[in-house]
VEXDRENPA-343852 format. One record per residue (C-alpha): residue in one letter; x, y, z. Coordinates in steps of 0.02 Angstrom, whole numbers, plus 32768, in hexadecimal, padded with zeros to 4 digits. Each point is the difference from the previous one (the first is absolute). Example, Ala and Ser with C-alpha at 12.3 -4.5 7.8 and 13.67 -1.06 7.14 Angstrom:
BEGIN
A82677F1F8186;S804580AC7FDF;
END
This chain:
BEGIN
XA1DE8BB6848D;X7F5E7F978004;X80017F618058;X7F9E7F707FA8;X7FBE7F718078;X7F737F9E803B;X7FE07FE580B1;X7F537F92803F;X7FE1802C80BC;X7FC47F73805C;X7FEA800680D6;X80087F678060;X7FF07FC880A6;X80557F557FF6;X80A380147FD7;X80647F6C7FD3;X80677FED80AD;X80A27FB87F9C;X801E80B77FC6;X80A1803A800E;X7FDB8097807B;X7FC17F74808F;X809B80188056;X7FED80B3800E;X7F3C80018027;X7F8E7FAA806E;X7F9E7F6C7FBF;X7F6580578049;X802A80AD7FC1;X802B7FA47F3A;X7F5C7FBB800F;X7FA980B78023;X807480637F71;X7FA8800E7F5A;X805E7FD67F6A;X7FFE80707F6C;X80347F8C7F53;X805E806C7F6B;X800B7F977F6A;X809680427F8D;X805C7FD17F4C;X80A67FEE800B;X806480957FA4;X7F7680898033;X7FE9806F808A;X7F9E7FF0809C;X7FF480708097;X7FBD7F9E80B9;X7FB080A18071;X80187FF580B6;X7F817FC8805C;X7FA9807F8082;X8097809E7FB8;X7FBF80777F80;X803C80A57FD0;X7FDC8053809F;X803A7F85807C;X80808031807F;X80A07F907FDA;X80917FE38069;X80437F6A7FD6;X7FCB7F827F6E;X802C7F4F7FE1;X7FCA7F987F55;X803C7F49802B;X7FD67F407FBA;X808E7F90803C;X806A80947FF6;X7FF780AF8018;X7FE2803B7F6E;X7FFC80BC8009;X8006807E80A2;X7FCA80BF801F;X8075803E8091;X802480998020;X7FB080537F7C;X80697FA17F7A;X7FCC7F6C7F9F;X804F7F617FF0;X7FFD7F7E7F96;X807B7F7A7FD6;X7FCE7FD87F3C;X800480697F89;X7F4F7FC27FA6;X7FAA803780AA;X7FC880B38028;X7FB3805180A6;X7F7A80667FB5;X801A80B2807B;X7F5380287FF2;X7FA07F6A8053;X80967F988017;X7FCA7F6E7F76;X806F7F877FC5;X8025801F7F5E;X805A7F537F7C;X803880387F61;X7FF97F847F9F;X7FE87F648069;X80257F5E7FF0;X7FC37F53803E;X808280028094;X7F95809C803F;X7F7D7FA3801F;X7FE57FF080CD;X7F90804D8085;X802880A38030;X7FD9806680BA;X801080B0800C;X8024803280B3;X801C80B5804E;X802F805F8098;X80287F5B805A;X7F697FA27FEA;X80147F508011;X7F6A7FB77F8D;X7FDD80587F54;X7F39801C7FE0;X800A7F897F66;X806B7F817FA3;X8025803C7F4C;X801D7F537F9A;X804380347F54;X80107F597F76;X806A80377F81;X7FB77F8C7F5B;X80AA7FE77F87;X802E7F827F72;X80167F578029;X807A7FAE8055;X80817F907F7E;X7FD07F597FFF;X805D7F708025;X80937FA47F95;X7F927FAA7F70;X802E7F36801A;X7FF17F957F51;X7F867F698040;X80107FAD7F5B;X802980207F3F;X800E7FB77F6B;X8050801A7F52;X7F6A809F7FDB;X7FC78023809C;X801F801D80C9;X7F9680098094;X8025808B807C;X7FE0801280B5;X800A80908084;X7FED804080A1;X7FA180B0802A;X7FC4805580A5;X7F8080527FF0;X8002808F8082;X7F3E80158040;X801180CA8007;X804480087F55;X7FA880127F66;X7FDF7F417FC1;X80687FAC7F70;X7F9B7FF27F6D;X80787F997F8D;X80B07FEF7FD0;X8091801A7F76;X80647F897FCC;X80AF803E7FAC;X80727F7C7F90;X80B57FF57FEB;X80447FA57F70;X80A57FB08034;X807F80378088;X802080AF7FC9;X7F5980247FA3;X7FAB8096800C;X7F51800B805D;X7FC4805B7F7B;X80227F787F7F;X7F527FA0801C;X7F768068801D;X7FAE7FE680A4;X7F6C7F8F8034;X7F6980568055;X7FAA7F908077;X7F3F7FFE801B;X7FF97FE680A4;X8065801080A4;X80357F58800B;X80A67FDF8026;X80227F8C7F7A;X7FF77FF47F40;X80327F747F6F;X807980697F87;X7FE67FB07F42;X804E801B7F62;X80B480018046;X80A07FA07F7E;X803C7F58801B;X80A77FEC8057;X800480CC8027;X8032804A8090;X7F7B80668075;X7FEE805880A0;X7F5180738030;X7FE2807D808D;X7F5680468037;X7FAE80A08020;X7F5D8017807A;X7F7280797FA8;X7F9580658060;X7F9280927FF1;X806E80778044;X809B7FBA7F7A;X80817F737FEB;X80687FAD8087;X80BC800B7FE8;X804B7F4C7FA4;X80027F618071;X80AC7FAC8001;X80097F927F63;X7FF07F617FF8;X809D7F797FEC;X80327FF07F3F;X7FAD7F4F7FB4;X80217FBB7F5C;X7F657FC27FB7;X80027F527FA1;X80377FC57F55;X7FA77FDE7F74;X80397FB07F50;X804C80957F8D;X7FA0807F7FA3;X808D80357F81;X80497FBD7F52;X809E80107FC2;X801980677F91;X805A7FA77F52;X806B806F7FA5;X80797F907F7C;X7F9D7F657FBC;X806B7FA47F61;X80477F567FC6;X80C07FFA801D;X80017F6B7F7A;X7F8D7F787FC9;X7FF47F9180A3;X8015809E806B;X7FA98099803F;X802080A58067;X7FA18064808A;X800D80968065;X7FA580568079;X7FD08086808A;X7FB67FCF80A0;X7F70804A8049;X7FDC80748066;X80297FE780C4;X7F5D80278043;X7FB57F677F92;X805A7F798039;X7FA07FF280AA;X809F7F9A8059;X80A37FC27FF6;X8037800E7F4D;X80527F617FE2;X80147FFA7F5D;X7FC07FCA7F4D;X7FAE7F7C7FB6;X800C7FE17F2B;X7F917F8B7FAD;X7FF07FDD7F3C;X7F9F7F997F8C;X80097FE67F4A;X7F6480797FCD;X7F797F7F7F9B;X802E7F778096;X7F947FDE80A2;X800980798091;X80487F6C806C;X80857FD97F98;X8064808A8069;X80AD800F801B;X803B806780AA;X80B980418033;X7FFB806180AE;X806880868017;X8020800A80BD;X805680AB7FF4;X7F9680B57FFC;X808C804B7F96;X800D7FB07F7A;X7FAF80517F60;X80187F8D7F72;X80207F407FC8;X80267FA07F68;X7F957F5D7FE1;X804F7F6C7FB0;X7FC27F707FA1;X7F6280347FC3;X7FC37FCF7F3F;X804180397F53;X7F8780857FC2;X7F907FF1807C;X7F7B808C8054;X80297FFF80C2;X7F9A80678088;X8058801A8081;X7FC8805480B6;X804380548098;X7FC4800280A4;X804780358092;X7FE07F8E80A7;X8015803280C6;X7FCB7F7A808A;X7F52800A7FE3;X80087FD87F47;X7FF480317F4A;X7FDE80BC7FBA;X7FAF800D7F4D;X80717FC97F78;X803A80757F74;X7FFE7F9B7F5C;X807180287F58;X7FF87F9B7F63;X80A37FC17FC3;X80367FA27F5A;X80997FB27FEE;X806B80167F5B;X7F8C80077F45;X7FF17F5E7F8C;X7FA07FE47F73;X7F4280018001;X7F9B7F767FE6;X7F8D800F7F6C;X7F58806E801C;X7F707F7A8027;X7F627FF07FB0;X801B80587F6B;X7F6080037FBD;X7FA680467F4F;X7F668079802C;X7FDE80487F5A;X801A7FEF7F4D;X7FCC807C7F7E;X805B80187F4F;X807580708035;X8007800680BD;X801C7F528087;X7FE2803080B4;X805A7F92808D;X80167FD680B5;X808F7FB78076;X803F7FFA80A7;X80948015804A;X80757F8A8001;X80037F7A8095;X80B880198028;X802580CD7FDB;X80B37FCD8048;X801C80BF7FED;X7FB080A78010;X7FA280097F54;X7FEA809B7F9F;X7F967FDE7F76;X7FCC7F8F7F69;X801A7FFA7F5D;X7FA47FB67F79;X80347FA57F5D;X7FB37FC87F79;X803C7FA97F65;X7FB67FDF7F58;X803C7FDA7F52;X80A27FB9805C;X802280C48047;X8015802980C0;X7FC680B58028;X7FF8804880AD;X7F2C80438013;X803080CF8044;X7FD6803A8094;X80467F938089;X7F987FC7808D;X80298035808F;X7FEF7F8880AE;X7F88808A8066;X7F747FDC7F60;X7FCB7F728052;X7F2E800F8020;X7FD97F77808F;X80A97FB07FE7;X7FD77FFE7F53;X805E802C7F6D;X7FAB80387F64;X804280217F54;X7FC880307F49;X80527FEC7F74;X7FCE808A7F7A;X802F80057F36;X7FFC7F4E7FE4;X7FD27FB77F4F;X7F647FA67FF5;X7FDD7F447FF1;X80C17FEA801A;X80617F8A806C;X805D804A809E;X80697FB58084;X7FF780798098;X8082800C807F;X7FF9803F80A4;X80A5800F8082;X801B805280A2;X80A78058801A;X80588058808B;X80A1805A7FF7;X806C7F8D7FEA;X7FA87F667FB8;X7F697FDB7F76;X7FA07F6F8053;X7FB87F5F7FA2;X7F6E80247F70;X7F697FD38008;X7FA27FEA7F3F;X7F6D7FE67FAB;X7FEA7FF17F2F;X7F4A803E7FCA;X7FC880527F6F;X7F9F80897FE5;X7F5880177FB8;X7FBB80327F65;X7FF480A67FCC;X7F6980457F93;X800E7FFF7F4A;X803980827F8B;X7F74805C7FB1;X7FB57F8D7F5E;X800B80587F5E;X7F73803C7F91;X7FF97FA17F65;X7F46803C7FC2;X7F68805F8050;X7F65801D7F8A;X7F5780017FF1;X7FA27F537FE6;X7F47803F7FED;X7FAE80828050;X800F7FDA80A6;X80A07F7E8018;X80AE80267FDC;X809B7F827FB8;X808280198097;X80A77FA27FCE;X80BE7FFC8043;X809A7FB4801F;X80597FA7808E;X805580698072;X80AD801B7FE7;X803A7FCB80AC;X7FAB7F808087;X803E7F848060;X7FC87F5D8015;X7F5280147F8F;X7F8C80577FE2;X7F667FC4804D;X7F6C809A7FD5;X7FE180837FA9;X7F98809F803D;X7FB1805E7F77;X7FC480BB8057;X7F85806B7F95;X7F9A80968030;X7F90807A7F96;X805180A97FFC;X7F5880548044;X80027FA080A4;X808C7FCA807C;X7FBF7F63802C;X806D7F777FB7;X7FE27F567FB5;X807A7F66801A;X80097F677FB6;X807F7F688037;X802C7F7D7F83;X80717F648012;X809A80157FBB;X80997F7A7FB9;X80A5803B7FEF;X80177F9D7F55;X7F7F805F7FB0;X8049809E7FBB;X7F6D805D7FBF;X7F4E80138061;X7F5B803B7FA4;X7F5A8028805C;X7F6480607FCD;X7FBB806E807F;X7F517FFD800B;X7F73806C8042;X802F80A17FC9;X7FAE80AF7FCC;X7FF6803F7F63;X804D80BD7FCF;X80588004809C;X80CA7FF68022;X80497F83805C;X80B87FDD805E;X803C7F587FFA;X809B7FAB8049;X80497F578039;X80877FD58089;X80387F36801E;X7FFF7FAF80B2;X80577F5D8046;X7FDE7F988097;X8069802F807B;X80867F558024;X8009804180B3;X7F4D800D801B;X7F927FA67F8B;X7F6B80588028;X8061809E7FE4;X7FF680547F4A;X8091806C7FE1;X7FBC807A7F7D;X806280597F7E;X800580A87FA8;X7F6F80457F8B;X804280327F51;X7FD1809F7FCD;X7F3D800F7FE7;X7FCD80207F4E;X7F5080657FDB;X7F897FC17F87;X7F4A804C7FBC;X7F927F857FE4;X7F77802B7F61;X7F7C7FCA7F89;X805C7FA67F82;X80B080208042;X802E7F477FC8;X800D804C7F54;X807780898037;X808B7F978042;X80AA80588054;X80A77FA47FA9;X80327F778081;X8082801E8088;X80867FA77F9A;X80AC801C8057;X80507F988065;X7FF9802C80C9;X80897F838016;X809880387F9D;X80508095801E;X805980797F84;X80B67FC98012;X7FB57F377FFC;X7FA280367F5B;X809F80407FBC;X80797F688034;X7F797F957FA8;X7FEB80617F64;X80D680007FEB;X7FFD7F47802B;X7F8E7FD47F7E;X805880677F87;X808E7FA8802B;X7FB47F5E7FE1;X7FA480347F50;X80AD803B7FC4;X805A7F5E8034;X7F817FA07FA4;X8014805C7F52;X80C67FE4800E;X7FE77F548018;X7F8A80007F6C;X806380467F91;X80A07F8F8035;X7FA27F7B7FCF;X7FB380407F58;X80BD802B7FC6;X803C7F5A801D;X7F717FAA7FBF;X7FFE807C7F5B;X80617F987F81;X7FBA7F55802D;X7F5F802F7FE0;X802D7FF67F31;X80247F618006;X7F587FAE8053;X7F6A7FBD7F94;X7F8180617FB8;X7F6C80128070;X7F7B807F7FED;X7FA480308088;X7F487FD77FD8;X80637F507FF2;X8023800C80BB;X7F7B7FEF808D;X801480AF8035;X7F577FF18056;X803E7F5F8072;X8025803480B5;X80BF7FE28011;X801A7F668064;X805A801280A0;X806A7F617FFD;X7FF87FE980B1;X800880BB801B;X7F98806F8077;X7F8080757FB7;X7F9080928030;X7F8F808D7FE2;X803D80A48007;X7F6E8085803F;X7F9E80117F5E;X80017F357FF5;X80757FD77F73;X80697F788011;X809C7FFB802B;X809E7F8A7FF1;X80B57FCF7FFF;X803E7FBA7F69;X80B37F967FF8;X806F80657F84;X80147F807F7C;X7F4480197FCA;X802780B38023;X8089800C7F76;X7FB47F8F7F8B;X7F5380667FFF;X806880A17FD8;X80777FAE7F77;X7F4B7FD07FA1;X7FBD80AF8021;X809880527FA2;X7FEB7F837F68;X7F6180347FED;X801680B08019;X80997FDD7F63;X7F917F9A7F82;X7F7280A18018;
END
């Protein structure tokens, strides 16, 4: 086996006379012995020779003593009386394996009955610390402690260099809970921080040196550090209105380790939600196990928020706050309904919600009534399409320059609130595309542009926009004319032109917008008609665009059977009246016609006149000139 120590030799004449072989030696003789140091670590080996005794010494008896006797060579047999210590048989060293610091002594080696050994073998033994003392709390508050202790620091030892300080969360905590706190230094005391409020704590302490750790001090007497105001919220679970004056609320408490003191209880506060934050209502609750509470009293259809807190004797924890509405009502009407756009078919509005929901709303709907009908505007709008609290809203497929009365409502489920309305109309749309009456050439470089009215406009017609191009370019030409909506037919000559070269012309109406007056809502082109402008093309004129744009087939039809109707009435009546007038005609005077002023315009006797469209006149006659004219004309048809 190989034994691992260190041993310094040292020899000294002064001898520290309080050793503990005094009593056995001489002061002179102590002062005259050399001393031979062996410095050991404890839990090795070391082996102390005998001073003046090697291998070839003649032993009879052999004696290895400090206080005690230690081991003895008598006889021929060795004795010791602990089992770490062996009497080497070859030079009779004294042999510790391991040792410890209690082996650490001076040690004489005396044989065949000498009285004084030739040296003093001082062996120090270097171990671990010693434990400290019982840590004592000096002061603490709700995060932190300040620790004191006592340590010895034995001179021959290796020196302390710092110290370990272990944690125990409550009575029956584990050490291991907390991870320990490694001191910088070998003082003996140390502020702890980051402990809990109102938790309990005990510590214990462990010397460091180079050789290893000390065993744990004795810990210290359990503390409870201070209280603080609580860290937790409830936790709400049921929130609703039992009825319209009335709401419900349940709850879970927090945890224990965030109350930081004596729970005591709970503390409820509620306010109507669009109210001042000091117009505050409180109900304590001075028992930690109860979980829920009806409040009484409170306003019909009315938003509530309502907290939590839990309290213990140093005050309040942070609240846990739950919106609450009593029972629905009917909502007020949307405010500030506002108009944000009118075009001919389209009107764009704005609201907000209404100042007293007095329910949860869902949505919006929109009305809108014209020509004494009430029709529901598809989709529904629904309450999270708000933009900034604003609600926004276009009505599509409208008519133009027609009147509207718009109608907007909240709803929830149960209830459609109050309208709001506004009565607009919308603007004017463009015109129908004019009709073509004529397009020809004028000379050799204008042309005779002509057309109708359109067909449909609203309000008037207020220009017309004549477009023209040459077929060999793209650049187009426009030309704006004021229009009247009581003129049917327009005529312009378009000037500037080139000869031999083909041309597109057409013409679309505009109106002034009534929204927007310096708006011009234009309307639709008609279909462009081509035209090839040449010498002497006046000459060669096309046959006039003749039919009319305005009547359709079926109203051409019902006009032509109407008339007929009409014509054939007329000759029934006609000949009624020439069958009963037949035989009186015999009996009137004889009048020939050059006798009668054929050539005199018939007098109207107080009746109206007028020109038909080739400018003849004509007139209403009362039937007794009527029957007396044809009695003469069939006397003189008999006498011929």
């Amino acid at each position: 086996m190989t034994t691992t120590y260190l041993t310094f030799l040292c020899f000294s004449t002064n001898h520290d006379p309080s050793l503990s072989l005094s009593h056995k030696i001489g002061f002179a003789d102590i002062e005259n012995i050399p001393v031979v140091k062996y410095v050991a670590v404890a839990g090795r080996n070391v082996t102390i020779s005998c001073p003046g005794v090697n291998e070839h010494s003649l032993i009879d008896t052999l004696i290895w003593k400090t206080t005690q006797t230690v081991a003895e060579y008598v006889n021929g047999l060795p004795l010791v009386n602990n089992p770490r210590i062996t009497l080497l048989p070859d030079n009779f060293s004294l042999h510790i394996s391991p040792t410890s610091s209690a082996d650490t002594a001076e040690y004489t080696c005396l044989f065949n009955d000498r009285h004084s050994p030739e040296a003093i073998a001082d062996l120090l033994v270097q171990d671990v610390p010693d434990p400290p003392g019982r840590p004592l709390v000096v002061s603490f508050t709700s995060r932190s402690v300040d620790l004191s202790w006592a340590h010895s620091q034995d001179a021959r030892n290796a020196p302390v260099t710092n110290f370990i300080i272990e944690t125990r969360v409550g009575e029956n905590g584990d050490w291991n809970q907390v991870s320990p706190i490694y001191t910088k230094s070998n003082l003996a005391s140390y502020q702890v921080t980051d402990l809990l409020p109102f938790t309990v704590y005990s510590f214990r302490i462990i010397a460091v040196n180079e050789l290893g750790h000390s065993a744990p001090s004795k810990e210290s007497y359990y503390f409870v550090t201070l209280r603080e105001a609580p860290t937790g919220k409830p936790v709400t679970t049921i929130a609703h209105n039992t009825s319209a004056t009335s709401v419900y609320i349940s709850w879970k408490p927090p945890p224990p380790d965030t109350i930081l003191g004596e729970f005591l209880g709970y503390r409820i506060t509620y306010r109507t939600r669009d109210r001042h934050a000091e117009d505050v209502k409180e109900i304590y609750i001075r028992d930690s196990t109860v979980e829920s509470h009806e409040i009484h009293n409170l306003e019909t259809y009315t938003q509530y928020l309502v907290s939590i807190q839990v309290f213990n004797p140093e005050g309040l924890g942070p609240p846990t706050t739950v919106l609450v509405m009593t029972d629905e009502g009917v909502p007020t009407k949307p405010r500030n309904l506002s108009v944000l756009e009118i075009t001919s078919t389209t009107i764009r509005i704005s609201w907000l919600e209404p100042e007293k929901r007095n329910g949860v709303i869902h949505g919006y709907r929109v009305y809108y009534v014209y020509q004494n009908q009430t029709l529901l505007h598809l989709p529904i709008l629904k309450n999270d399409a708000a933009q900034n609290s604003v609600f926004y809203y276009t009505l599509t497929n409208l008519k133009p320059y027609t009147d509207y009365r718009i109608i907007v409502t909240a709803f929830t489920l149960k209830y459609d609130g109050e309208p709001s309305e506004v009565s607009l109309r919308t603007d004017v749309g463009g015109p129908s595309p004019p009709k073509v009456v004529n397009l020809t050439c004028h000379s050799l470089d204008t042309l005779f542009f002509s057309w109708r009215i359109p067909r449909v406009y609203h309000s008037s017609i207020d220009f017309y926009i004549v477009n023209y191009r040459n077929l060999e370019y793209d650049d187009t030409h426009e030309i704006r004319i004021s229009a009247n909506a009581s003129i049917v037919e327009t005529s312009m000559v378009i000037p500037n032109l080139t000869t031999n070269s083909a041309y597109e012309v057409k013409v679309r109406g505009a109106t002034v917008s009534t929204v927007n007056p310096k708006k011009v809502v234009l309307g639709t082109y008609c279909e462009p008609i081509k035209i090839t402008l040449r010498a002497n093309c006046e000459q060669y004129q096309p046959p006039p665009l003749r039919h009319n744009p305005y009547v359709d087939q079926e109203l051409v039809i019902l006009a032509g059977i109407v008339i007929g109707c009409f014509g054939l009435l007329l000759i029934i009546l006609a000949i009624v009246l020439w069958r009963k007038c037949f035989h009186a005609s015999y009996d009137a005077g004889d009048q020939r016609p050059s006798e009668r002023n054929d050539h005199k315009p018939v007098q109207s006797n107080g009746w109206k006149t007028s020109c038909d469209s080739n400018g003849i006149v004509q007139t209403s006659i009362p039937s007794e000139e009527y029957i007396n004219g044809q009695q003469q004309a069939m006397i003189d048809r008999f006498h011929r």
